[in-house]
C-alpha positions in Angstrom: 0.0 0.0 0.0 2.2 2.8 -1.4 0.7 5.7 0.0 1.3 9.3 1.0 2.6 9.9 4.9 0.2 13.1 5.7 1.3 15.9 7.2 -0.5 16.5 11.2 -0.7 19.9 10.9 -3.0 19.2 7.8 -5.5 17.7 9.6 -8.2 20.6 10.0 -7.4 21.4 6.7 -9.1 18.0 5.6 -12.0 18.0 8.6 -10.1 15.5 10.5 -9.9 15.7 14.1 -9.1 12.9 16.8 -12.3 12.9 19.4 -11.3 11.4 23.0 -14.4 9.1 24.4 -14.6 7.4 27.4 -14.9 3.6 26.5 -14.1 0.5 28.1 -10.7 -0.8 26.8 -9.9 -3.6 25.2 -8.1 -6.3 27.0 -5.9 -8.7 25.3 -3.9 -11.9 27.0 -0.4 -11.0 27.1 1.6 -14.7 26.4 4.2 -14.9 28.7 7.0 -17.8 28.6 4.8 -21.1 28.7 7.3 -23.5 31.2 7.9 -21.4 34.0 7.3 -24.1 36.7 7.8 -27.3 34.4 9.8 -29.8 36.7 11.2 -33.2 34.6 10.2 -35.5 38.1 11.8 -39.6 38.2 9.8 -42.1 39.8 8.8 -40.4 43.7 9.8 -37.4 42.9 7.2 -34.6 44.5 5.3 -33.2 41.2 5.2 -29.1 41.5 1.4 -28.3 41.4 1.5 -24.8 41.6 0.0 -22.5 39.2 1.4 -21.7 35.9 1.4 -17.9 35.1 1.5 -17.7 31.6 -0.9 -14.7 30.8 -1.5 -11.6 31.7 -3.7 -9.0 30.8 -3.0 -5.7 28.6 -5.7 -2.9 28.3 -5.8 -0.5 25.2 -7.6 1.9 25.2 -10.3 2.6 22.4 -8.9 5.4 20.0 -11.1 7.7 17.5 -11.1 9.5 14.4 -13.6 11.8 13.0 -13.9 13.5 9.9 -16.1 15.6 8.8 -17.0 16.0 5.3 -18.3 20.0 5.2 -20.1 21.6 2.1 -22.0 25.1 1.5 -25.1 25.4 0.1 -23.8 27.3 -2.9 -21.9 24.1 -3.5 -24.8 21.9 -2.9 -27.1 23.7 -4.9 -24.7 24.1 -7.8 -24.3 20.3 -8.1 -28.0 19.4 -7.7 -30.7 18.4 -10.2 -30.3 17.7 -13.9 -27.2 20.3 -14.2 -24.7 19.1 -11.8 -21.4 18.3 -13.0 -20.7 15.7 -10.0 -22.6 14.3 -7.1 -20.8 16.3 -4.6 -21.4 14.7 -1.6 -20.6 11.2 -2.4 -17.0 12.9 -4.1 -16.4 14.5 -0.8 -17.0 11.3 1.5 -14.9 9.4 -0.9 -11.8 11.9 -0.6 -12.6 11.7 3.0 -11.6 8.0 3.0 -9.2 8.6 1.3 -7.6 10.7 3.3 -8.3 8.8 6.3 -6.1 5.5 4.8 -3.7 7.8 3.6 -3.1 9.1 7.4 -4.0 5.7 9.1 -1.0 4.0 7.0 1.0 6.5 8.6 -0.4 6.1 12.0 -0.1 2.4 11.9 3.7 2.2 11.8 3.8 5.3 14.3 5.0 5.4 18.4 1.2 6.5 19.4 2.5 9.4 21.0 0.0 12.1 19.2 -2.9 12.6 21.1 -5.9 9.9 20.5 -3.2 8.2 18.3 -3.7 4.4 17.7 -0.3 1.9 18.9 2.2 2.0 15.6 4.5 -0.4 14.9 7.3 1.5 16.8 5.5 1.1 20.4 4.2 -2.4 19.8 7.7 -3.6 17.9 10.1 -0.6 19.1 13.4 0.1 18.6 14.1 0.5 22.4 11.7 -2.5 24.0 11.5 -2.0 27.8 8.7 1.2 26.7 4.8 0.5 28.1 2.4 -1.2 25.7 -0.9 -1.8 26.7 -0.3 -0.9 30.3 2.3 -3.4 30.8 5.6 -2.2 31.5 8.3 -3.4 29.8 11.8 -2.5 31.1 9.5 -4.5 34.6 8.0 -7.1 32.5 10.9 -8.6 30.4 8.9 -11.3 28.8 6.8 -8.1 27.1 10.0 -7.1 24.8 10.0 -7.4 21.4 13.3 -8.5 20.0 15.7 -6.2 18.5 18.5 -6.6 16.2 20.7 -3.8 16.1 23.0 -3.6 13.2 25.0 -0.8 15.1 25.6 -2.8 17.9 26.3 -6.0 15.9 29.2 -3.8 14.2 27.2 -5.1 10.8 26.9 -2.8 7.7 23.7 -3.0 6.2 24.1 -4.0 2.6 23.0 -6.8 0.1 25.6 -9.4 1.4 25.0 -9.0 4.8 20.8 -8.2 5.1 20.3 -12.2 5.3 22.7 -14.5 7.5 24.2 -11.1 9.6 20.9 -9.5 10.4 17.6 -11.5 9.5 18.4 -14.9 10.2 19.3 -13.6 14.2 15.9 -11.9 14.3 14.2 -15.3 12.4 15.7 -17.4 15.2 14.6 -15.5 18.2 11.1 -15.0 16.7 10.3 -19.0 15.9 8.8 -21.0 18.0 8.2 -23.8 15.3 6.3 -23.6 11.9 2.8 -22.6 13.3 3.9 -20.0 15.6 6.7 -17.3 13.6 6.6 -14.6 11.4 4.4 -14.5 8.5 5.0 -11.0 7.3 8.1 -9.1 7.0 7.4 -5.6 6.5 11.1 -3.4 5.1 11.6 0.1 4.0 12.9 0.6 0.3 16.6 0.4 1.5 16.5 -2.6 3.6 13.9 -4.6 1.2 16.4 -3.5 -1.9 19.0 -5.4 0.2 17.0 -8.2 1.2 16.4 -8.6 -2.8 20.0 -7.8 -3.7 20.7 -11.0 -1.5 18.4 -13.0 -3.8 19.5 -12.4 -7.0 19.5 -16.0 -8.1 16.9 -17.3 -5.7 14.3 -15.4 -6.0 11.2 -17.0 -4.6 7.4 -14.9 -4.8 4.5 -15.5 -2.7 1.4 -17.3 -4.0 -0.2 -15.8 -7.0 -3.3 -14.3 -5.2 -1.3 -11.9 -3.1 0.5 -10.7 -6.1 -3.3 -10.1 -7.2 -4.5 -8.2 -5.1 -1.6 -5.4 -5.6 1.3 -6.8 -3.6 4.3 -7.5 -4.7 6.9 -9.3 -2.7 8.9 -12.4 -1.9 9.7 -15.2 0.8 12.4 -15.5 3.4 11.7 -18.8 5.2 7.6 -18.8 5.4 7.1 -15.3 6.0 5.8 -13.0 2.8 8.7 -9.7 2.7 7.2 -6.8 1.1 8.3 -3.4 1.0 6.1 -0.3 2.1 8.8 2.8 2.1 5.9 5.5 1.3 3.5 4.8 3.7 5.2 6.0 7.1 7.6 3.3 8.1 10.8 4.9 9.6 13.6 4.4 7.1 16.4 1.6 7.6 14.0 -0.7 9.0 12.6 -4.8 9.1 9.9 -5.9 10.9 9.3 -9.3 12.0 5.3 -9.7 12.3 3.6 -13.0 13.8 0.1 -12.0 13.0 -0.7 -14.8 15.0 -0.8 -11.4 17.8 -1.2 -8.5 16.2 -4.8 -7.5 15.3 -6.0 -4.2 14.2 -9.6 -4.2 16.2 -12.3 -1.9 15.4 -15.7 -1.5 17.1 -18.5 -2.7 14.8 -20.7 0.5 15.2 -17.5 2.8 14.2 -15.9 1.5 11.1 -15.6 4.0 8.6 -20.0 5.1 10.3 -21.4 7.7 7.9 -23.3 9.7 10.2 -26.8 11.3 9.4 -26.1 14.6 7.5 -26.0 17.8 10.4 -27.4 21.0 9.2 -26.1 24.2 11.3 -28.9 26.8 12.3 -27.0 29.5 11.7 -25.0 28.8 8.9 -26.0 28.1 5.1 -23.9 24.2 4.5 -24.2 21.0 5.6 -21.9 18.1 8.0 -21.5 14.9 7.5 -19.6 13.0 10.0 -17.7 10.0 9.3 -16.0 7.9 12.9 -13.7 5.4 13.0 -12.6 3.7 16.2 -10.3 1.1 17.3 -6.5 0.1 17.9 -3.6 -2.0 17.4 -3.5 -4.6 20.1 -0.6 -6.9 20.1 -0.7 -10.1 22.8 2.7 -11.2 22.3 5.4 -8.9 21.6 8.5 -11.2 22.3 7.6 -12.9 18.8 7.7 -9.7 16.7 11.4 -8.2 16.0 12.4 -5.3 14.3 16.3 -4.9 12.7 17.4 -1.3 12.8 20.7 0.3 11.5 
């Protein structure tokens, strides 16, 4: 999804404000390591019966956008009846959308630090990991951080020969937990994914036909899909490691993409239309996604 990072200061510009509501959050197990009170026990041995804490809970909060698609009655009445060039309204809601995907692509690789802002990529998979994700503390909680491979820190180079054994395959192997529970989707940057396919010049292996389809181009390290998405907000020199398997974008049923009932002011010759949108990017496992950073 190549598209345009928008700018925040645009956002009245557009109609597009982020509205704070009071709503229950959303509350997602947090995996944590799954043997930490297995005991191998011979013959008489006592068996350990205590309980096994393996999840906890994270909260997210409930995040929303509005925008508000706003025309004039000169406009209205210009494009009405037999002589109108364009049916106005349905043109604006459209390049409302439009706008909204075009700022949400941003938002989703984002830190969440804007106010009402959904979790990004770069809080739920960050580049330092001991930050707070769903009200769970990492730098306490050290099962809650994602992995990071550091090139910088590695003393690697980022380059066609060195993408693959020196920096994916470390992130691969502390990201697999066996074939039904590791990344699916590696998401790179134009640099790092022009590496990654520098590395494969005569190995080149594509993802099924139906992804390619659908607009998506790519190719496969391992099982995982790699394609590259360098316009749509993801911070430059970067790889992440996704296990969809935990990461869901949720949005509540009654506020996905809702075109309200048209407002009219009383004193003021136009008409509103609100559109909502709410939801957020929960994650229930972050040791499982990695990120590789220069």
């Amino acid at each position: 999804m190549a598209v345009k990072p928008h700018e925040r200061g645009s956002q009245a510009a557009h109609g597009k404000v982020r509205d704070s509501l009071d709503y229950t959050a959303t509350y997602r197990s947090a995996d944590k390591e799954p043997h930490d009170n297995t005991l191998f026990d011979s013959d008489w041995d006592t068996l350990n019966i205590s309980a096994s804490d393996v999840i906890s809970a994270a909260e997210y909060q409930w995040r929303q956008v509005a925008l508000n698609v706003v025309s004039s009655g000169r406009e209205l009445r210009i494009n009405s009846g037999d002589s109108r060039i364009i049916n106005l309204a349905k043109k604006k809601i459209q390049n409302a959308i439009r706008t909204f995907n075009n700022s949400f692509s941003s938002d989703l690789y984002s830190s969440g630090s804007a106010t009402n802002q959904i979790n990004g990529l770069q809080a739920i998979i960050a580049d330092v990991n001991t930050n707070t994700v769903g009200g769970i503390d990492a730098n306490t909680w050290t099962f809650w951080r994602n992995t990071v491979t550091d090139a910088s820190a590695l003393s690697i180079t980022p380059s066609a020969t060195t993408i693959e054994n020196g920096l994916m395959l470390p992130t691969w192997l502390n990201t697999d937990r066996g074939p039904s529970d590791q990344p699916d989707l590696i998401v790179a940057d134009n640099t790092y994914y022009t590496y990654f396919e520098g590395s494969q010049v005569s190995i080149k292996r594509y993802m099924d036909a139906e992804k390619a389809n659908a607009g998506f181009v790519s190719l496969k390290y391992k099982n995982a899909d790699v394609i590259f998405d360098g316009k749509s907000g993801i911070p430059s020199e970067h790889m992440y490691f996704v296990n969809t398997n935990y990461l869901e974008l949720v949005v509540h049923p009654q506020a996905d993409l809702e075109v309200m009932t048209e407002i009219q002011p009383v004193n003021q010759d136009g008409s509103v239309v609100p559109i909502f949108w709410m939801g957020n990017l929960v994650c229930s496992n972050r040791k499982l996604q990695g990120v590789i950073i220069a």
